[in-house]
N, C-alpha and C positions, 0 to 999 in steps of 0.2 A: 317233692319237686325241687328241681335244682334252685340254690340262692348262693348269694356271699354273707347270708347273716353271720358265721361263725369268725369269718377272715374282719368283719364290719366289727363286731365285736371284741375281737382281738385288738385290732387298730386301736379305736376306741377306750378301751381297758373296762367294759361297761361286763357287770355277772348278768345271766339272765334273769335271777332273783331282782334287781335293783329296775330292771328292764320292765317286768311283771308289776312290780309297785308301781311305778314310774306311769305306765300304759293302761294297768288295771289288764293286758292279756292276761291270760295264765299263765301257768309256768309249763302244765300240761303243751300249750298251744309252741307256746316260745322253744320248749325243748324238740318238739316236730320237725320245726321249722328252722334250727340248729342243725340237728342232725338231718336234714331232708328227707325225712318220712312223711309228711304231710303232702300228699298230692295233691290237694285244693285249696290253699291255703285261702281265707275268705278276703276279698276284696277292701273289706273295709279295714282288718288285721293290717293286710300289709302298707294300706293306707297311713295308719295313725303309727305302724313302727317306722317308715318313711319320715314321716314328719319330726316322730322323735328323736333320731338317729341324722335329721338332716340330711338325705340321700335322694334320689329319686328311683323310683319302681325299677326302671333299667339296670340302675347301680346293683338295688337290693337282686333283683335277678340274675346278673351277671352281664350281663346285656352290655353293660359298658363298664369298661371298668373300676376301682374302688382306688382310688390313686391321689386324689386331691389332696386328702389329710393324709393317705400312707404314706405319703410319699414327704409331706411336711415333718410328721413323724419322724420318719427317720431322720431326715435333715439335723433335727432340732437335736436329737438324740448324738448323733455322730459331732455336731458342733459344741457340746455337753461334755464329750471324750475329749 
């Protein structure tokens, strides 16, 4: 199923190993849902990575988009140079 986990991830600088510890997902589940192979991703999954990740369901779906931090990100990055 489509998401922004990998672009949230990237932002972020988060591996999906440290994600897996962190949540107790697996890494099975987390790699799915990376690569968007997972076509039902379970409810409660993408619950507790929502919450971990600070996001809302929308965000992690795509639904709206992932701009709040990329976009400070960058900011902070570019005033760094």
């Amino acid at each position: 199923m489509k998401n922004s986990l990998s672009l949230i991830l990237g932002a972020k600088r988060l591996k999906i190993a440290k994600v897996s510890v962190d949540t107790g997902i697996s890494r099975t589940t987390l790699h799915g849902l990376y690569y968007e192979t997972t076509k039902n991703p379970d409810t409660k999954t993408v619950t507790k990575l929502c919450s971990y990740l600070e996001i809302t369901p929308n965000q992690f779906y795509g639904i709206d988009p992932y701009v709040e931090k990329e976009t400070s990100i960058k900011r902070i990055k570019k005033e760094a140079n």
